[in-house]
C-alpha positions in Angstrom: 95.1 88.8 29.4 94.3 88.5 33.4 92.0 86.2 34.4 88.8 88.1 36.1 89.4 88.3 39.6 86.8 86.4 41.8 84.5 88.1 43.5 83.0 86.5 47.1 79.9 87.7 48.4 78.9 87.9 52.3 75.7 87.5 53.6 75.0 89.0 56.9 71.4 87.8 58.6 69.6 90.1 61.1 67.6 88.6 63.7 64.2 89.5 61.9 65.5 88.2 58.5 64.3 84.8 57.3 67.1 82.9 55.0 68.1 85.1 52.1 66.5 83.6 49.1 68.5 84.3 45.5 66.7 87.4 45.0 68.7 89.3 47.8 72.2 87.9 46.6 73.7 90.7 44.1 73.0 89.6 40.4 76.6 90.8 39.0 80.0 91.8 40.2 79.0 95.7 40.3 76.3 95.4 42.2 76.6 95.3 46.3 74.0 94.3 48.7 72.7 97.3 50.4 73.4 98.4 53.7 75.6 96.0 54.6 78.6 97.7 56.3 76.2 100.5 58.0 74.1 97.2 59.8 77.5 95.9 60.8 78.4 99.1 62.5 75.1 99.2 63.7 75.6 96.0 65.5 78.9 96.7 66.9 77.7 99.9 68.3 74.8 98.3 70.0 77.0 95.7 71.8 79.6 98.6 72.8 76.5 100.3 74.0 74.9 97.5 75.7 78.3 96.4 77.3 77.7 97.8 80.5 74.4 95.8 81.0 75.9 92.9 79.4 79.0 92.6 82.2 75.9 93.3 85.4 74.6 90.3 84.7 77.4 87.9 84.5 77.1 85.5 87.6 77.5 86.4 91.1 80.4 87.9 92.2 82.4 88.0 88.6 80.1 90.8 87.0 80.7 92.7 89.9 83.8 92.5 90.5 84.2 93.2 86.8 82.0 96.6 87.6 84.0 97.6 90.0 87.5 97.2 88.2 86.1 99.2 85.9 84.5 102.2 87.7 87.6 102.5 89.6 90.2 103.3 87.1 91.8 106.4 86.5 95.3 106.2 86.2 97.4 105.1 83.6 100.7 102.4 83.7 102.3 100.8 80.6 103.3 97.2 81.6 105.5 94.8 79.0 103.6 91.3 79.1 105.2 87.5 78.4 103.2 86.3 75.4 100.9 84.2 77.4 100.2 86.9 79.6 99.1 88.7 76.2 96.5 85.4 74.7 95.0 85.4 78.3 93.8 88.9 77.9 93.2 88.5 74.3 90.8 85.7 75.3 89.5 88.0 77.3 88.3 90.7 74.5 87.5 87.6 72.0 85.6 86.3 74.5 83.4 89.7 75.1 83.9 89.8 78.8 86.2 93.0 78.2 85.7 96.2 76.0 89.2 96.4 75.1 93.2 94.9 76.5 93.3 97.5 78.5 89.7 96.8 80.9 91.3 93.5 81.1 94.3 93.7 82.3 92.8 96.0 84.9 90.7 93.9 86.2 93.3 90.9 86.6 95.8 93.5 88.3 92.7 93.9 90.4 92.2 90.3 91.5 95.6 89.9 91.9 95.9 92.1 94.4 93.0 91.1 96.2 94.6 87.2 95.9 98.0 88.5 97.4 96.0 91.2 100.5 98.3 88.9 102.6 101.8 89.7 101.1 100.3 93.6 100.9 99.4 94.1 104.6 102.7 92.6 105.4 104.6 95.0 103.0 102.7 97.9 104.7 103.6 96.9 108.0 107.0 96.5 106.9 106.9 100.3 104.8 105.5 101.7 108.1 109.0 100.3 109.9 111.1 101.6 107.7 109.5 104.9 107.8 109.6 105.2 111.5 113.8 103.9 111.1 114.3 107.2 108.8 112.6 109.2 111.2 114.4 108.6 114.2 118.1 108.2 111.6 116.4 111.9 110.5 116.3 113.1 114.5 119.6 112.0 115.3 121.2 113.8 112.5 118.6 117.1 113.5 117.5 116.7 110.0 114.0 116.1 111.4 
């Protein structure tokens, strides 16, 4: 005969609750504690909802710049990442800055490119070159 399997019990507090005394612990294996799992998703919910807020009042320039990464996205790009690429944006989530991978990586592409507006100008000054090149290859051919 198999050994009864052991059953472990979590308690989840609430701000308002004082310690749970012995009373609120369930008394045998088929009884739960109530509401449990609905107070949980209540939670989560309510720090989804209150995301937002939460990222406005991060210091200075950070929640900000987080705001705007975010209000500004509306295209989509699938990227391949090393593995510590992938832990830095996981930190990221864990950490609660982000919502999700996806607000994070968005916002470092972001900052990256503000870090590099250097190497970009010079690109576009370079694009710009080449365009006018084709051009004038275009008008020589009288393919313009």
């Amino acid at each position: 005969m198999a050994a009864p399997e052991e059953r472990k019990v979590v308690i989840i507090e609430r701000k308002d609750d004082a310690t749970p005394s012995s009373g609120d612990l369930p008394t045998s294996a088929s009884e739960e504690p109530k509401g449990t799992i609905e107070e949980i998703t209540s939670s989560v919910r309510e720090l989804a909802r209150n995301l937002p807020e939460s990222i406005g009042k991060l210091p200075g320039s950070i929640g900000a710049a987080i705001q705007q990464a975010l209000a500004s996205r509306d295209l989509n790009l699938t990227v391949h990442l090393s593995e510590d690429a992938m832990r830095s944006i996981e930190m990221l989530v864990q950490a609660g800055i982000f919502a999700n991978r996806s607000e994070a990586a968005a916002y470092l592409i972001g900052e990256g490119i503000v870090a590099k507006r250097d190497l970009f100008e010079q690109v576009t000054e370079k694009i710009i070159q080449i365009e006018k090149l084709k051009s004038e290859l275009r008008s020589l051919t009288g393919r313009a």
